[in-house]
C-alpha positions in Angstrom: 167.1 -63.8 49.9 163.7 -61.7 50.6 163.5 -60.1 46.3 161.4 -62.3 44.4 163.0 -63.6 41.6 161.7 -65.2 38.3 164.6 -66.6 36.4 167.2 -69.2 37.1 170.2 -70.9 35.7 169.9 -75.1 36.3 173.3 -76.8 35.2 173.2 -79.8 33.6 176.0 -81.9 35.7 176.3 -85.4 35.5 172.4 -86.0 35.0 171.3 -83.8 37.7 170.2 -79.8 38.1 172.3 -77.2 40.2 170.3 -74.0 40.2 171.5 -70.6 41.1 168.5 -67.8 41.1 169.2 -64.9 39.5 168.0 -61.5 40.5 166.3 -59.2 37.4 168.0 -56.1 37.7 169.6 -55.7 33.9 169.1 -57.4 30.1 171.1 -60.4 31.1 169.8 -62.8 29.0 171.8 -60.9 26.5 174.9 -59.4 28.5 177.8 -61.0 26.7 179.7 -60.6 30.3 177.2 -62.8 32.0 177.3 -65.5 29.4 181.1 -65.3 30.0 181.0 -65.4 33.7 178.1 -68.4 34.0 180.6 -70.3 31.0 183.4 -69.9 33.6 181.1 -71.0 36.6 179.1 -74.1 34.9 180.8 -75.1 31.4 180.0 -74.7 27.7 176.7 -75.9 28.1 174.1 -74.2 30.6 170.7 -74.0 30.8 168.6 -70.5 31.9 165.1 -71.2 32.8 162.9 -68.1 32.6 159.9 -68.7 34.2 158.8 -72.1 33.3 161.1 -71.6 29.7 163.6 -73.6 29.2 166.9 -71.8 27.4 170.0 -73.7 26.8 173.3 -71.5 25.7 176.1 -72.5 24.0 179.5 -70.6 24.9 182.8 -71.3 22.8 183.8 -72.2 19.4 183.9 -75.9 19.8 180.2 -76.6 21.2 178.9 -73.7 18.9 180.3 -75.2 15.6 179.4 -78.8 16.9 175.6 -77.3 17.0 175.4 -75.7 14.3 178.0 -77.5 12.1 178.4 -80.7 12.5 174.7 -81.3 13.9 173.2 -78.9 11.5 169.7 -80.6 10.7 169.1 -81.3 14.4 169.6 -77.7 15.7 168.1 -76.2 12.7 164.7 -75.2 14.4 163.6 -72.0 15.1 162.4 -70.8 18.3 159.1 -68.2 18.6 160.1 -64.8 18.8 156.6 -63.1 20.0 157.5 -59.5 18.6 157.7 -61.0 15.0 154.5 -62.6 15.8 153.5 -61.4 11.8 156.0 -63.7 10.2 155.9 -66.7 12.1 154.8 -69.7 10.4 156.0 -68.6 6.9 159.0 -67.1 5.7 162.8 -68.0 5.7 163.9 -66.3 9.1 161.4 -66.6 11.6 159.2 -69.4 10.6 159.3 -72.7 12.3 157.2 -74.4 9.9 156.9 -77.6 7.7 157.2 -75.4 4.5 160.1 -73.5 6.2 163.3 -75.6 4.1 161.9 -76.0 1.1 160.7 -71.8 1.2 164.4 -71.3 2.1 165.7 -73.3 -0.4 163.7 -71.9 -3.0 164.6 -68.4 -2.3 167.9 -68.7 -2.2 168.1 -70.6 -5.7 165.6 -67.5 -7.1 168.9 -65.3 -5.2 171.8 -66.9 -6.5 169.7 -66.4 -10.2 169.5 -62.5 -9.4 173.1 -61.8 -8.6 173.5 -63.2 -4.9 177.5 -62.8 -4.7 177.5 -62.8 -8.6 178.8 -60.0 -10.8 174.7 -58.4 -11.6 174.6 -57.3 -7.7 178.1 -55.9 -8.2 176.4 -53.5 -10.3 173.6 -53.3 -8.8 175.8 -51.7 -5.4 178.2 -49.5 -8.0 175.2 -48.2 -9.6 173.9 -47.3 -6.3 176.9 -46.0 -4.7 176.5 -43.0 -7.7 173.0 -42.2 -5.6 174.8 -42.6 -2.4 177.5 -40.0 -2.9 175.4 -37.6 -4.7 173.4 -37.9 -0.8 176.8 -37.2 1.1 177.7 -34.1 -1.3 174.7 -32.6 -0.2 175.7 -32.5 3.1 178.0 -29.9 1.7 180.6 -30.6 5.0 178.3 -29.8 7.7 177.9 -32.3 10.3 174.8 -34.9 9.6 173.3 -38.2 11.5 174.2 -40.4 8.7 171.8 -43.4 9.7 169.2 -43.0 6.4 171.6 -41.5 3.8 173.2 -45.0 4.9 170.5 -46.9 4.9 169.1 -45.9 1.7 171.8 -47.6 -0.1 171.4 -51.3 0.8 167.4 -50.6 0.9 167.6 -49.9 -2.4 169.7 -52.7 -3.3 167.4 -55.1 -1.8 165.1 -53.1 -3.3 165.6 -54.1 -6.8 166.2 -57.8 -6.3 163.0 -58.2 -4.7 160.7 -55.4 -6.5 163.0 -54.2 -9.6 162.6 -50.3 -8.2 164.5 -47.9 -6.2 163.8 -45.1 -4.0 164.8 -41.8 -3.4 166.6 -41.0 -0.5 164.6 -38.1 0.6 161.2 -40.0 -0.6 158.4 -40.5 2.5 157.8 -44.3 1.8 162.0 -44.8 2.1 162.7 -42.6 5.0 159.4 -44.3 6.5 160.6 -47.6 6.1 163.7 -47.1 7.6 162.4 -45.2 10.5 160.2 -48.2 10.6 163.5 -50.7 10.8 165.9 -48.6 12.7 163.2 -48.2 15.4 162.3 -51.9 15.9 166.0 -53.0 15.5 166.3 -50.3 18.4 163.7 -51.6 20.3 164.1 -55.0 19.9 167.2 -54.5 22.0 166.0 -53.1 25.0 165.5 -54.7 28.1 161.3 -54.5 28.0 161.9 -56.0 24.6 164.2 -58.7 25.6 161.8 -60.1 28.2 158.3 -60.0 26.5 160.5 -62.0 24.0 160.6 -64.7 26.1 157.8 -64.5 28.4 155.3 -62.8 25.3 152.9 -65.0 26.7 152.6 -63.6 30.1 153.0 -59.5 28.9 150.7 -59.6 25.6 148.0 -57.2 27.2 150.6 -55.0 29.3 151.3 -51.5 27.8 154.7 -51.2 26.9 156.9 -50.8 23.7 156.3 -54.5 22.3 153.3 -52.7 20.8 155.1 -50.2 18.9 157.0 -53.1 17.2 154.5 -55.0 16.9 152.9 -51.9 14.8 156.0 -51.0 13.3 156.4 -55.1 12.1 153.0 -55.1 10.7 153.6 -51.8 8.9 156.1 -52.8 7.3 154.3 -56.1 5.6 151.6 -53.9 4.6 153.6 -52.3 2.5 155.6 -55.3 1.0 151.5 -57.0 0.5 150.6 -53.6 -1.4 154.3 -54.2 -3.9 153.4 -58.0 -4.3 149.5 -57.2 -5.5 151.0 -54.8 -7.1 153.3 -57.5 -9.2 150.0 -59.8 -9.3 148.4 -58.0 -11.7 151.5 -56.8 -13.9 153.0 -60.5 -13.6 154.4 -62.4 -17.0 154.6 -66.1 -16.6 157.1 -66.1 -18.5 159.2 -63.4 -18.0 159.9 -62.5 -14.3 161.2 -59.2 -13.6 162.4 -59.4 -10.0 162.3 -62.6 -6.7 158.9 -61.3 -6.3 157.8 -62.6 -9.5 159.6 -65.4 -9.4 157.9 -66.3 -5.8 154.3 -65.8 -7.5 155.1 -67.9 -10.2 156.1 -70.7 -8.3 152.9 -69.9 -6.0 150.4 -70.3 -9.0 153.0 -73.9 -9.7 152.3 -75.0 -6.3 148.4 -74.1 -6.6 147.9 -76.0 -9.7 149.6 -79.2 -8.1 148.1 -78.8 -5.0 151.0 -78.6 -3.2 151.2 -77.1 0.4 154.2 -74.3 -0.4 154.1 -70.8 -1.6 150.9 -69.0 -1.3 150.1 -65.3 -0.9 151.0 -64.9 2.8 154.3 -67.3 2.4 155.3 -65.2 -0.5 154.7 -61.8 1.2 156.3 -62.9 4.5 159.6 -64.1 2.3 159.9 -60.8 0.6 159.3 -58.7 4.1 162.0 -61.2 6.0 164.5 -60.5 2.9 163.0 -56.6 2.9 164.2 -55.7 6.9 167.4 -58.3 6.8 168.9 -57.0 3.6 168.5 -53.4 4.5 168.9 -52.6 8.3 171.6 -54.9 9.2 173.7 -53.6 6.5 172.5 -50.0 7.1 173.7 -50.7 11.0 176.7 -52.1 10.2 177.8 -48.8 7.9 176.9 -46.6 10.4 179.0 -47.9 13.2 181.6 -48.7 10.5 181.9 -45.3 9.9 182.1 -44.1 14.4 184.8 -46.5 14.7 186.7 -45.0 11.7 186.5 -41.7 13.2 187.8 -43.0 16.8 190.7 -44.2 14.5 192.0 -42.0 12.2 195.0 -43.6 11.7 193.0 -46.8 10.5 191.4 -44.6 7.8 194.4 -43.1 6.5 195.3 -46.6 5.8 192.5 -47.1 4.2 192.9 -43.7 2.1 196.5 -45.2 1.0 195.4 -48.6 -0.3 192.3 -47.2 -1.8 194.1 -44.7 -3.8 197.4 -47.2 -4.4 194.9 -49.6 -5.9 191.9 -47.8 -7.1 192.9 -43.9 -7.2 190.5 -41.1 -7.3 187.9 -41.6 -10.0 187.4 -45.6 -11.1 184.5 -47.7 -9.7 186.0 -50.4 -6.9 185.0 -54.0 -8.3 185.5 -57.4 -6.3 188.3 -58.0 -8.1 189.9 -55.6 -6.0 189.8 -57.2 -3.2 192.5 -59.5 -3.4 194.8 -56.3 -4.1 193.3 -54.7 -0.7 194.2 -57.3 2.1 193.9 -54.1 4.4 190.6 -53.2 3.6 189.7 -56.7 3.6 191.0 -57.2 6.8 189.1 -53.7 8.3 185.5 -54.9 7.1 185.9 -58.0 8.4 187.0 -56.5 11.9 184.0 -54.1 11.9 181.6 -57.0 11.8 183.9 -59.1 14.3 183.7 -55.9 17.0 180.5 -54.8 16.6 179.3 -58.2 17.1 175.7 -56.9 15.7 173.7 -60.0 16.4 175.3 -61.3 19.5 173.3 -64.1 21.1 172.4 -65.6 17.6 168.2 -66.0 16.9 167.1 -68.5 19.2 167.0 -71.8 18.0 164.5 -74.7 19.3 164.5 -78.6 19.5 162.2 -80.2 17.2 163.3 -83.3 18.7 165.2 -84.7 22.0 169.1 -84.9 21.3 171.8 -85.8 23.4 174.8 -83.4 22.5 177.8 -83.0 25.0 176.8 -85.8 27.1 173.6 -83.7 28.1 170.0 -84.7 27.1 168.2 -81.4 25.4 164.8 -82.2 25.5 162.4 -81.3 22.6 160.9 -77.6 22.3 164.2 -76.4 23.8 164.8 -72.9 23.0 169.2 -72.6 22.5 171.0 -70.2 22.0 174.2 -70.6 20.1 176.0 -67.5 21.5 178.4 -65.5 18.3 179.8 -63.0 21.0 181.8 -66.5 22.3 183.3 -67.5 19.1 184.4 -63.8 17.8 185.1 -62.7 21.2 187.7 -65.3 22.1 190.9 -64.5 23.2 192.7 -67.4 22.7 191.9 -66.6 18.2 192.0 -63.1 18.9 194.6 -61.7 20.9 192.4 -58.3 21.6 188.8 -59.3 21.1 187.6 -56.4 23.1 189.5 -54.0 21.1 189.2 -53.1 17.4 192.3 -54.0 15.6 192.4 -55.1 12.4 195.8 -57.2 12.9 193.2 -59.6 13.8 192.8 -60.5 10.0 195.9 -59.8 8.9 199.6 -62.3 9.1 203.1 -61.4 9.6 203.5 -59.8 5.8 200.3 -58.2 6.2 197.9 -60.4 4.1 194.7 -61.4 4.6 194.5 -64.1 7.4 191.0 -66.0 7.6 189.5 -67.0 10.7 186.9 -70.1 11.2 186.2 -68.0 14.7 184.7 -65.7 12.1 181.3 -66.1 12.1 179.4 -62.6 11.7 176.6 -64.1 9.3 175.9 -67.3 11.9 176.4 -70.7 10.4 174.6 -74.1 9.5 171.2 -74.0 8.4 170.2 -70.9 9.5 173.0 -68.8 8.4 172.0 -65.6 7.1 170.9 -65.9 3.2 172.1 -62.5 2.7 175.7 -63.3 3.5 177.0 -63.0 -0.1 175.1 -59.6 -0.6 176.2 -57.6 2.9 179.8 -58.8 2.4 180.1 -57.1 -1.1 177.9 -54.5 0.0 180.2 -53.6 3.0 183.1 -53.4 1.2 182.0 -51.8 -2.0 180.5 -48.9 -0.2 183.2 -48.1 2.3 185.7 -47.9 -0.6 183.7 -45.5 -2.3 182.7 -43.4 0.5 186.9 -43.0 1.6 187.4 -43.1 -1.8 185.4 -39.9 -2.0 185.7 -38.2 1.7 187.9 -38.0 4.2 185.5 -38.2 8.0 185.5 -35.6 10.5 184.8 -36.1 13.8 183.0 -33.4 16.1 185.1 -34.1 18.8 188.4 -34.9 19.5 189.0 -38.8 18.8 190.0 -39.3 22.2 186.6 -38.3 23.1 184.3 -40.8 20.8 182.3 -43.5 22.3 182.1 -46.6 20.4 180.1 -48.5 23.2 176.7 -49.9 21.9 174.0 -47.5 23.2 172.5 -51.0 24.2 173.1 -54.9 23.8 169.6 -57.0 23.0 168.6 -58.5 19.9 171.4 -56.3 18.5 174.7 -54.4 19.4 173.4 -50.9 18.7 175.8 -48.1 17.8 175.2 -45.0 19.4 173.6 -41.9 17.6 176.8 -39.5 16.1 177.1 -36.7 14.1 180.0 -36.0 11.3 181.2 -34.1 8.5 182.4 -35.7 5.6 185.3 -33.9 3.4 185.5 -34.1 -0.5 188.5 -35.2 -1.2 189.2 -33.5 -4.3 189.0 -30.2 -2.7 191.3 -31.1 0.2 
């Protein structure tokens, strides 16, 4: 073939290499139809070299729960991802380091202790969900992009566990920080992004848009150091306010006993890893909630039925709803199963050599445990590519769990947030339906619900609406 290529796939079969080149015309590395088509071909286990990098994916439920699962420790490493070049080394999602489990650890404890699934974030999302449809009144019916009114709602619940403040919607430092997040998550998706990714090394001086999130990244830490000197100077020993305090604290512990653990650039890294997670993923995940209610109306008049069979008009939805609202139950957990918002996983890496499947992984390994295998298989879902929220539900229309479920990753690395987007998801879609009915622009027929692009993320497209009060309908 006379086009230069640069990446191949090598098979691992029976202690030997097959290789197959591979010609870069699209974002493969992410395409969830390639990953399907090269399982087919070579097996759950295949390894794509880019360059001189070695990448090994996992395709299916059984070698993707083995991974991550049953050989939790072993895969637990975390490979470099060069546009998060700012966090690496110290933090909870990013970091690779010898501090890295005992940082998680640590945070998640201090999370649990502020409400992390617990009744005080409950009310933490009602309280803001008052802010958040004061926002969509003001829209007074006319059609609005709803990507920062969304996202001001989780951004300020993450807001308050980690700095005991909120912002206002229309306020410059919240609308810039989202801008700041939706453009990187954006980015971070496209194929210049997806390459420099994995060959950072070899495009660190190019122009291109890695600089722009590499800005954007940098920004954003900036502004989480400026909260945590901020906290420095108010902070009580004994009387923390918010995770951030609780992280200095245990900063000026580790200090005093010399321990290698929490100091200033550990703490600030935590805080801007919990910062982005907690606010854009949920923020995305509302949004394209939302499109995908107004391709299918009949969906949210479900929705409208249960909500105001269980709820009615004017009380706050609680947790404790939820077992009454198997439909609702059943439609959030959908949304995160279509969307499939992080679809190849964040790469993992071999700290060691290990021999899983038969196959010898060699150390410094970056794998890929692919979630767009396990939620979109069709032998647990009958439709995967379709939404349908018979998916969750049995014969008598209760909630049916899945184990192929597995939106928030799993094992060591599954997302620390998992607790917090869940009620978050469903707290706020009951009270937005609770409060609006959607209208679309367009005819329903006519809606796209296609990601505008597939990378790092599954990336809804941009969409206007109008949004109905209820109580004048």
């Amino acid at each position: 073939m006379a086009m230069t290529t640069i990446f191949s796939i090598a098979v691992f079969e029976c202690g030997t290499e097959r290789e197959l080149d591979i010609i870069l015309s699209s974002p493969w590395i992410y395409r969830i139809g390639d990953y399907i088509v090269l399982a087919k071909e070579y097996g759950p286990v295949f390894t794509i070299y880019i360059g001189s990098r070695r990448i090994v994916v996992l395709h299916g439920y059984k070698a993707v729960k083995e991974a991550l699962l049953d050989l939790k420790n072993e895969f637990a490493g975390r490979a470099d991802i060069p546009a998060f070049e700012a966090h690496q080394d110290s933090g909870i999602i990013f970091s690779n380091s010898e501090t890295w489990r005992d940082t998680r650890r640590f945070s998640l404890m201090v999370l649990r202790d502020y409400g992390m699934g617990k009744k005080s974030n409950e009310e933490r999302i009602q309280r803001e969900s008052q802010f958040l449809i004061e926002a969509l009144r003001k829209t007074n019916s006319q059609p609005f992009d709803p990507t920062f009114i969304l996202g001001g709602a989780p951004l300020n619940v993450i807001s308050d566990i980690l700095f005991h403040h909120r912002l206002d919607y229309s306020d410059k430092t919240c609308q810039r920080l989202l801008h700041l997040y939706n453009e990187n998550f954006y980015l971070l998706s496209t194929p210049w992004l997806q390459i420099y990714n994995n060959v950072g090394s070899f495009l660190r001086y190019l122009p291109g848009s890695h600089w722009k999130v590499l800005k954007n990244v940098s920004e954003a830490k900036q502004y989480v150091f400026e909260r945590i000197k901020e906290h420095q100077e108010l902070l009580d020993l004994n009387n923390p306010q918010d995770l951030t305090d609780c992280l200095l604290i245990q900063m000026e512990k580790d200090r005093k006993n010399q321990k290698i653990g929490f100091d200033l650039e550990n703490v600030t890294v935590t805080v801007a890893d919990l910062l982005f997670a907690g606010t854009e993923t949920t923020s995305t995940t509302l949004r394209y909630a939302l499109l995908i209610l107004l391709k299918y109306p009949e969906v949210e008049e479900k929705l409208h039925e249960e909500i105001d069979r269980v709820i009615g008009p004017e009380r706050l939805p609680s947790m404790k709803d939820k077992v009454n609202m198997p439909y609702m139950d059943a439609v959030v957990h959908e949304i995160l199963r279509f969307i499939n918002l992080v679809p190849s996983n964040l790469p993992h890496i071999m700290n060691q050599d290990i021999h899983f499947r038969g196959y010898l992984i060699p150390k410094g390994t970056t794998v890929y445990p692919t979630l767009s295998s396990i939620m979109l298989d069709s032998q647990e879902f009958a439709n995967p590519e379709q939404f349908d929220p018979g998916h969750f539900l049995n014969e008598n229309g209760k909630f049916k769990y899945s184990d192929y479920f597995k939106a928030f990753s799993a094992g060591k690395r599954v997302c620390v947030g998992e607790g917090l987007a869940r009620m978050e998801l469903f707290l706020f879609l009951i009270i937005i339906l609770q409060h609006f009915n959607l209208k679309p622009l367009v005819s329903p027929a006519e809606i796209d619900i296609k990601p505008a692009t597939i990378g790092f993320g599954s990336i809804p497209p941009i969409y206007k609406l109008c949004l109905l009060p209820r109580s004048e309908i």
